[in-house]
N, C-alpha and C positions, 0 to 999 in steps of 0.2 A: 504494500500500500504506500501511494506516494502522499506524505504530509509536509504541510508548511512548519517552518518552525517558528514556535511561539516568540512572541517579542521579547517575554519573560528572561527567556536564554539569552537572547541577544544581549537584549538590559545586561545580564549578569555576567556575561563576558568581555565588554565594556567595563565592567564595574572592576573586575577581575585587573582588568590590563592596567588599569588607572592605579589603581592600589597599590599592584607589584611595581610599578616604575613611578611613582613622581612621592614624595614626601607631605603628601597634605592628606587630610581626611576626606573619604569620598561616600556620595551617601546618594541613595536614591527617592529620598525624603529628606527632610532636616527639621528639627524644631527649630521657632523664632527663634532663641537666643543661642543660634552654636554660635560658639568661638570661631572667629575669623583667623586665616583665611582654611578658604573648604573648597570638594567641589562638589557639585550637583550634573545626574546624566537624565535625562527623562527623553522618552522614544517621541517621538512629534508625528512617526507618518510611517505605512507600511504601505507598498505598493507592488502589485502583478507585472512583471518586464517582460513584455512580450518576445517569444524565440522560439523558430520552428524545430528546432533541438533538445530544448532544456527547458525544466520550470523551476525561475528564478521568482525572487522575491528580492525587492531594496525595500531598506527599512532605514529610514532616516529619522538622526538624534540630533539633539541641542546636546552640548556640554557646559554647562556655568559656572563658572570660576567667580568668585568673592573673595576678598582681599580689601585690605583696609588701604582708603585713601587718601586724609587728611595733610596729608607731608609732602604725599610723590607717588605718580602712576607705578611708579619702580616693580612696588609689590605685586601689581597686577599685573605687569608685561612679566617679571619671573612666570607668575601663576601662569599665564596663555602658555609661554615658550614651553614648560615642563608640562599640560598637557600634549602641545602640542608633537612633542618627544614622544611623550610615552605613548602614542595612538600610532607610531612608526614602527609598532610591535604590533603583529596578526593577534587578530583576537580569535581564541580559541570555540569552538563549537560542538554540541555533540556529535556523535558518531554514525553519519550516516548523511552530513553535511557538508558542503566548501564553501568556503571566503570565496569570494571570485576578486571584489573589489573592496575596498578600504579607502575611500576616496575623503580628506578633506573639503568642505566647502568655504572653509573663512572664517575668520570671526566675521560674526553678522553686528556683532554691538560691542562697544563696551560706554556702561551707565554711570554714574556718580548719583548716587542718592542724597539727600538730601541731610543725612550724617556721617555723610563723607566716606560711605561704602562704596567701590569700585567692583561694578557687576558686570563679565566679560559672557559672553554667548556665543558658541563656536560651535558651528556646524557639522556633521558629519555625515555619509552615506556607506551603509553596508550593504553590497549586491552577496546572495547567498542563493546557493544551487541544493533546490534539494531533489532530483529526478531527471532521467534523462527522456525523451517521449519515444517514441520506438511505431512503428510502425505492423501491425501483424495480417 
């Protein structure tokens, strides 16, 4: 049986990479008052890639980086730079699945809040294969 694979896993392979490689805490929730700085991953969009070969799914995330910014964007371009590192590592998936693409899209923003929090939002897309079609 040919199945998509849940965002759930994706989410958590993401979550996985970010952890092992950058030095901040990563969360797919946060209560109001975590200590800064953090990051945050949450899915935004899953979509059918059409291919007369293969059934592919892209699933695209936001990544949010927060970092305190009353002194100097400093802490927050570190923040970006070292996710943007650690997402140069394939994210791993269950067994019966492929990465195809790991593509960056950009930071889409970076905010300043109004007590001097620096909120970065950095895009990502993951194309994943899980079936080939076949013809009988």
């Amino acid at each position: 049986m040919i199945k998509k694979l849940s965002f759930v896993d994706v989410l958590a392979g993401v979550l996985d990479v970010l952890r092992q490689h950058t030095d901040y805490d990563v969360y797919d929730h946060f209560p109001k008052d975590t200590e800064l700085p953090f990051i945050h991953v949450e899915i935004v969009g899953q979509t059918t890639v059409p291919s007369k070969t293969m059934w592919k799914e892209d699933y695209q995330l936001f990544i949010h980086g927060w970092a305190e910014g009353s002194e100097s964007s400093v802490p927050i371009f570190d923040l970006i730079q070292s996710i943007e590192e650690a997402m140069t590592v394939e994210v791993s998936l269950p067994e019966g699945y492929e990465l195809l693409i790991q593509r960056p899209l950009g930071v889409q923003q970076i905010l300043k809040d109004e007590d001097d929090v620096r909120h970065t939002i950095i895009g990502y897309s993951l194309q994943i294969l899980y079936g080939y079609k076949t013809k009988f």
